[in-house]
Chimera marker file (.cmm) of the C-alpha trace (Angstrom):
<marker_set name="trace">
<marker id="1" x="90.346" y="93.862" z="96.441" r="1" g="1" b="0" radius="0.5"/>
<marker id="2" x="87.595" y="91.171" z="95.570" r="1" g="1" b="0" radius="0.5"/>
<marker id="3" x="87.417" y="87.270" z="94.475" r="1" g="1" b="0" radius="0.5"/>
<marker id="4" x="85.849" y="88.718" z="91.303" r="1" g="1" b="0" radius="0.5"/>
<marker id="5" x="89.452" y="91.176" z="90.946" r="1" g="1" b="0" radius="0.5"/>
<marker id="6" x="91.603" y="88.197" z="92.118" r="1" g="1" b="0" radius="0.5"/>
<marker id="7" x="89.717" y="86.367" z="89.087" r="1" g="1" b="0" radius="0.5"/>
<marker id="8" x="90.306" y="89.218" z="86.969" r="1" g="1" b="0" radius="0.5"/>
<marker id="9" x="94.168" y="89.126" z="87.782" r="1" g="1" b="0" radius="0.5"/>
<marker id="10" x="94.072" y="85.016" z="87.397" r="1" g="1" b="0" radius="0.5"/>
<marker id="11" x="92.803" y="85.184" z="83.838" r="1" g="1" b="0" radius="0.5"/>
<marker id="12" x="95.263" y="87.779" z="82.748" r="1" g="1" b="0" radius="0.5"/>
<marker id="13" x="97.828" y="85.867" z="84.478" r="1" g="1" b="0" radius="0.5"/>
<marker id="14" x="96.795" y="82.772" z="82.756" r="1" g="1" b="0" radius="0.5"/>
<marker id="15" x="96.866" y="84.519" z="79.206" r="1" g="1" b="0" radius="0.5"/>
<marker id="16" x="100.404" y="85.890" z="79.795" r="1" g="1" b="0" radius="0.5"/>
<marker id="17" x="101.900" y="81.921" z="80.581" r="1" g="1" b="0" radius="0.5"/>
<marker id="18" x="99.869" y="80.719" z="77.749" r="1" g="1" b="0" radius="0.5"/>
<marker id="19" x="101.586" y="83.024" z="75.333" r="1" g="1" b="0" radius="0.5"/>
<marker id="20" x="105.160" y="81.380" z="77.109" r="1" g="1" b="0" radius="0.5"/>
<marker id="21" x="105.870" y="84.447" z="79.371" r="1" g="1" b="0" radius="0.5"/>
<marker id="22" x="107.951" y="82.898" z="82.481" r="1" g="1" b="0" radius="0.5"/>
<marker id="23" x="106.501" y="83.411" z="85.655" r="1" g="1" b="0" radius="0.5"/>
<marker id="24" x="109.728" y="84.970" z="87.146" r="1" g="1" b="0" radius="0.5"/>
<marker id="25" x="109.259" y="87.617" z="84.374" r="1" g="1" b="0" radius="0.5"/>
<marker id="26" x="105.922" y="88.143" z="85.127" r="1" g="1" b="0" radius="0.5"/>
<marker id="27" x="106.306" y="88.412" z="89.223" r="1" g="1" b="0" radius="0.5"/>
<marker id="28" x="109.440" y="90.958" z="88.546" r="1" g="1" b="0" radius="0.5"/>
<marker id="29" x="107.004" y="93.143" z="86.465" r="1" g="1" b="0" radius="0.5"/>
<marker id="30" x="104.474" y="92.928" z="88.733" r="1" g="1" b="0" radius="0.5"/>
<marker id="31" x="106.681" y="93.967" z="91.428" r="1" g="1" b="0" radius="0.5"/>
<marker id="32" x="108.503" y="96.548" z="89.642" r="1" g="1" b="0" radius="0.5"/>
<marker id="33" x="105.023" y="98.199" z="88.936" r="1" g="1" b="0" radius="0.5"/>
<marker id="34" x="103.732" y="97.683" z="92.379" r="1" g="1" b="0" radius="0.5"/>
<marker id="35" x="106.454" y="99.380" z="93.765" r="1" g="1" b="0" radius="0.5"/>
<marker id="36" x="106.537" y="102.689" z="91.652" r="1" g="1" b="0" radius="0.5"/>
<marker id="37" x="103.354" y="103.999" z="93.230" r="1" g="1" b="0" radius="0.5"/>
<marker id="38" x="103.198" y="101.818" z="97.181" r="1" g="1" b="0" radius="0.5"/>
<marker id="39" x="103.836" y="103.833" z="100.189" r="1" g="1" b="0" radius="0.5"/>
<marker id="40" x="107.869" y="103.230" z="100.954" r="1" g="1" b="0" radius="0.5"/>
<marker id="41" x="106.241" y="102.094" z="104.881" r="1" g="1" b="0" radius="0.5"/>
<marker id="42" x="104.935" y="98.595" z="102.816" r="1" g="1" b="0" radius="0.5"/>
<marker id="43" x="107.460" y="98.020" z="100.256" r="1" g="1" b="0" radius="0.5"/>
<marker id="44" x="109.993" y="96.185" z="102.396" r="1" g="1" b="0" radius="0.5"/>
<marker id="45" x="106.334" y="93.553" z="102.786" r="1" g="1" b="0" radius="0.5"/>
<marker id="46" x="105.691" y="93.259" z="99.366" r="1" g="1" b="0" radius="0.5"/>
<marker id="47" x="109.338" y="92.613" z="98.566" r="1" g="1" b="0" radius="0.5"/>
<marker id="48" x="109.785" y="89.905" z="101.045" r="1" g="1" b="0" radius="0.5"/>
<marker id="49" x="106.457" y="88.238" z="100.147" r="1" g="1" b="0" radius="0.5"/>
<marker id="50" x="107.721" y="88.989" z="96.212" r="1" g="1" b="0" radius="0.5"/>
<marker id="51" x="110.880" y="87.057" z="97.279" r="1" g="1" b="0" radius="0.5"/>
<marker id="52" x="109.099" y="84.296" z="99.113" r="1" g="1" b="0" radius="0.5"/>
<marker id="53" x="106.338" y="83.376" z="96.328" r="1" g="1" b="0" radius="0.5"/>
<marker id="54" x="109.751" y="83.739" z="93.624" r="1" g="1" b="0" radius="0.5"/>
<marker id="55" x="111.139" y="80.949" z="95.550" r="1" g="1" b="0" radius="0.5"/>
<marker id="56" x="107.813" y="78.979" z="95.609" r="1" g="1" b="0" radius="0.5"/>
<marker id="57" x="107.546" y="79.023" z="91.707" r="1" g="1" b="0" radius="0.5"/>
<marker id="58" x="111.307" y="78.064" z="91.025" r="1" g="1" b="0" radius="0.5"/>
<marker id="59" x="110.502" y="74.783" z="93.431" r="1" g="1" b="0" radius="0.5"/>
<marker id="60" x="106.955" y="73.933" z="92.407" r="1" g="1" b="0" radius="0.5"/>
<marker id="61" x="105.083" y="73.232" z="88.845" r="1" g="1" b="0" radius="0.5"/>
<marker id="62" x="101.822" y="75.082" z="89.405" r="1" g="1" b="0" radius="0.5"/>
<marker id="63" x="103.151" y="78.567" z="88.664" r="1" g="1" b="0" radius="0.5"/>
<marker id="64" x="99.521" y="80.047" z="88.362" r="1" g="1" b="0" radius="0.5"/>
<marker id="65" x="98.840" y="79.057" z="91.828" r="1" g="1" b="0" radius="0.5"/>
<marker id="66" x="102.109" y="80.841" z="93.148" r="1" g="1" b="0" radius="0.5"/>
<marker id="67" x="101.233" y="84.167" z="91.065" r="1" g="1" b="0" radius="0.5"/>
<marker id="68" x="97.501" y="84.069" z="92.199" r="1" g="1" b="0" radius="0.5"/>
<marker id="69" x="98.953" y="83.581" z="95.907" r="1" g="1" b="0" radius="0.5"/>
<marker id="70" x="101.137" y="86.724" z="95.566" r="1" g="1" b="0" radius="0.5"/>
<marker id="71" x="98.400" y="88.887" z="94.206" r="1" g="1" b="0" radius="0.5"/>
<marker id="72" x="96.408" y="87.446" z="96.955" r="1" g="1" b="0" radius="0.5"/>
<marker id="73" x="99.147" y="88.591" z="99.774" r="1" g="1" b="0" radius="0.5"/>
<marker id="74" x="99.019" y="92.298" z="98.103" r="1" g="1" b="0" radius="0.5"/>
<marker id="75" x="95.373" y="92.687" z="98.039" r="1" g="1" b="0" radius="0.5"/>
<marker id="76" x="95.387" y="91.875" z="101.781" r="1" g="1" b="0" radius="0.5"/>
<marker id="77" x="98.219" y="93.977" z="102.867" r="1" g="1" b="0" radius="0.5"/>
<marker id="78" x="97.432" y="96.743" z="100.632" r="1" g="1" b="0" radius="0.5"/>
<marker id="79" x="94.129" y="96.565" z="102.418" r="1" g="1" b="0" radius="0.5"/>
<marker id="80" x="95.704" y="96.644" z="105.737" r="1" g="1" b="0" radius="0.5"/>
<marker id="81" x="97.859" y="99.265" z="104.653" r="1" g="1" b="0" radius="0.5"/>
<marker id="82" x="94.562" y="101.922" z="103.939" r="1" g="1" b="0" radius="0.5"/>
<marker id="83" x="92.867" y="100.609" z="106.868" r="1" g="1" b="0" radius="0.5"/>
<marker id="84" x="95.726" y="101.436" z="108.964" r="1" g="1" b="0" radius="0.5"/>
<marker id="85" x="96.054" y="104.503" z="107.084" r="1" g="1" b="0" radius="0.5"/>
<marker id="86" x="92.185" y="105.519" z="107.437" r="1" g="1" b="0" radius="0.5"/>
<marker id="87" x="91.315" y="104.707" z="111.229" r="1" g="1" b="0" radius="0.5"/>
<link id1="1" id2="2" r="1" g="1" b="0" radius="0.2"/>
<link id1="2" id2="3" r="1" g="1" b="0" radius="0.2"/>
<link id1="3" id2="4" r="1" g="1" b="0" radius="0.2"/>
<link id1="4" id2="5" r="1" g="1" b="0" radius="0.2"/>
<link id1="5" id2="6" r="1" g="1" b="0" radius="0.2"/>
<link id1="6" id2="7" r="1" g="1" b="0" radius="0.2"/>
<link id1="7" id2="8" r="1" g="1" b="0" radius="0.2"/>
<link id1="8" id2="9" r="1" g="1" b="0" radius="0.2"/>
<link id1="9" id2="10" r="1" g="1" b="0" radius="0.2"/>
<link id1="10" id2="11" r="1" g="1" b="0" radius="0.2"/>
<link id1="11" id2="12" r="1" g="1" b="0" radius="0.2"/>
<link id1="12" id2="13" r="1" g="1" b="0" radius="0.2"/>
<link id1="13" id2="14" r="1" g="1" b="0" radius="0.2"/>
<link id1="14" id2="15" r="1" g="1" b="0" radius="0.2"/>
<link id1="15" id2="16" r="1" g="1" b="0" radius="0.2"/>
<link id1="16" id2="17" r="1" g="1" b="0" radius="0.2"/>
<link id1="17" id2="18" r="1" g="1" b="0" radius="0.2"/>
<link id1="18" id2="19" r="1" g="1" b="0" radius="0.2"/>
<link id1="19" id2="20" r="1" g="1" b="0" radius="0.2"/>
<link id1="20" id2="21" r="1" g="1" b="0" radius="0.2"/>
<link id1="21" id2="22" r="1" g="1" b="0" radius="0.2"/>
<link id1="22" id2="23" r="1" g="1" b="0" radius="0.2"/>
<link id1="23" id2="24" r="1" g="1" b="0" radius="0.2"/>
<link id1="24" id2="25" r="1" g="1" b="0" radius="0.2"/>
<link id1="25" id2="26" r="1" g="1" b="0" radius="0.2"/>
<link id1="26" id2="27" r="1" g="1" b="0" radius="0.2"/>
<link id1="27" id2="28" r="1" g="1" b="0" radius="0.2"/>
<link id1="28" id2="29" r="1" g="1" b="0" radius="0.2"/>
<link id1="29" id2="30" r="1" g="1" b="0" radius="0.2"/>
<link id1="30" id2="31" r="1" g="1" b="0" radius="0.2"/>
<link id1="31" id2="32" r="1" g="1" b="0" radius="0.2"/>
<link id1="32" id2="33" r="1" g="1" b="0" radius="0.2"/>
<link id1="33" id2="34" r="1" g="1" b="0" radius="0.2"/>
<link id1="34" id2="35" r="1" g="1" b="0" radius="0.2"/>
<link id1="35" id2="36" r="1" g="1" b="0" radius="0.2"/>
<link id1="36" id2="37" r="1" g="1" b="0" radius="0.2"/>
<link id1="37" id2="38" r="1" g="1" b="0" radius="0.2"/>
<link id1="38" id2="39" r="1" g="1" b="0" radius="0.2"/>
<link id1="39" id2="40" r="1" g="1" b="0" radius="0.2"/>
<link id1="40" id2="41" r="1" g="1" b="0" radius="0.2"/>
<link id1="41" id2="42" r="1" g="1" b="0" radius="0.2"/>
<link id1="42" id2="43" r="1" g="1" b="0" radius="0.2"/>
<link id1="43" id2="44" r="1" g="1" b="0" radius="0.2"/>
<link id1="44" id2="45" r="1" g="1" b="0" radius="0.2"/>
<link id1="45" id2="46" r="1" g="1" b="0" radius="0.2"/>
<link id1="46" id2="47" r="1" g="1" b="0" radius="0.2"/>
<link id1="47" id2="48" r="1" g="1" b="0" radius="0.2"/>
<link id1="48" id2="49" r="1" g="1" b="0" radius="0.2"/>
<link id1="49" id2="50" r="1" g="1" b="0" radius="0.2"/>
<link id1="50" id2="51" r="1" g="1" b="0" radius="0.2"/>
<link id1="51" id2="52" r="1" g="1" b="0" radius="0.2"/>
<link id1="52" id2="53" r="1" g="1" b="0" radius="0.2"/>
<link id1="53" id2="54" r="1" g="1" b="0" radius="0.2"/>
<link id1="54" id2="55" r="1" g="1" b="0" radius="0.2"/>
<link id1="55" id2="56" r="1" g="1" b="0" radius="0.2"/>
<link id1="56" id2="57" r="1" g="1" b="0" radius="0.2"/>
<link id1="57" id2="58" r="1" g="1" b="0" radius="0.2"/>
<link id1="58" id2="59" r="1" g="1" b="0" radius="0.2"/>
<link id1="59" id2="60" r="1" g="1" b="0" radius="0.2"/>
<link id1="60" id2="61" r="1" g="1" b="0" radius="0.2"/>
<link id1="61" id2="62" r="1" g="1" b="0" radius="0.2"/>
<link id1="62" id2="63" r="1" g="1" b="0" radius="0.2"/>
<link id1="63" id2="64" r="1" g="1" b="0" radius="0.2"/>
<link id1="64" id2="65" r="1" g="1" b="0" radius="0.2"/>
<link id1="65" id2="66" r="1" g="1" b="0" radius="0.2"/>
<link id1="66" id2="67" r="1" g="1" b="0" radius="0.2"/>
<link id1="67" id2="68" r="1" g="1" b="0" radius="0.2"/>
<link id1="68" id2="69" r="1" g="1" b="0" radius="0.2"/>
<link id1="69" id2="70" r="1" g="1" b="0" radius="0.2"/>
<link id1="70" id2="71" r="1" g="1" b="0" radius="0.2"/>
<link id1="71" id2="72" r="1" g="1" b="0" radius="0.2"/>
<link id1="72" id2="73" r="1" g="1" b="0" radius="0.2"/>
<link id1="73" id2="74" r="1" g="1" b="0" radius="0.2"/>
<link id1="74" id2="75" r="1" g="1" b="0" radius="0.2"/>
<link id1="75" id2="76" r="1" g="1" b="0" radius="0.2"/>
<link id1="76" id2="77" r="1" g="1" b="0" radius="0.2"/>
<link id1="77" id2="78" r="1" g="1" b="0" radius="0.2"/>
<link id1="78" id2="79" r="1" g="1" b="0" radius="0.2"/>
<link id1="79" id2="80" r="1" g="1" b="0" radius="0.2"/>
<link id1="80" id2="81" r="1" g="1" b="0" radius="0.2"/>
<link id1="81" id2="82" r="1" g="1" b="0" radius="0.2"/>
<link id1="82" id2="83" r="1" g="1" b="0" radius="0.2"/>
<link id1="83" id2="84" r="1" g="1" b="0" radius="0.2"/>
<link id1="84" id2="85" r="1" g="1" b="0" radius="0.2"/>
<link id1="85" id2="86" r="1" g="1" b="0" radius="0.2"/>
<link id1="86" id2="87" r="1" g="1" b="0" radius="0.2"/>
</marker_set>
């Protein structure tokens, strides 16, 4: 839950649209994965924000920055989630 992760994340998301891997594909796996091991008090959040940044990429042409913006969201409420969790 860094800018050097969030890099991390961009370059593997960049590698999987370079080799012609649709976006929607890509968020629905993400999500799918997220979701097997999330807390069920924070899946209804990722699934809204899932839905919202889906929406984004069907309407814009920058897919990348739609992706990165998701991942983005889930670092910060995952982070939210533990500190919640933890205090």
């Amino acid at each position: 839950q860094s800018p050097q992760r969030l890099m991390a994340a961009r370059e593997k998301l960049y590698e999987l649209l370079i080799n012609c891997i649709p976006a929607q594909v890509i968020l629905k796996t993400l999500v799918m994965e997220l979701l097997n091991s999330l807390d069920d008090s924070i899946k209804g959040e990722v699934i809204t924000w899932a839905a919202f940044y889906e929406h984004r990429i069907s309407l814009g042409s920058k897919e990348i920055f739609h992706l990165e913006a998701f991942i983005a969201k889930f670092m910060a409420i995952y982070k939210k989630y533990l500190a919640d969790l933890f205090a």
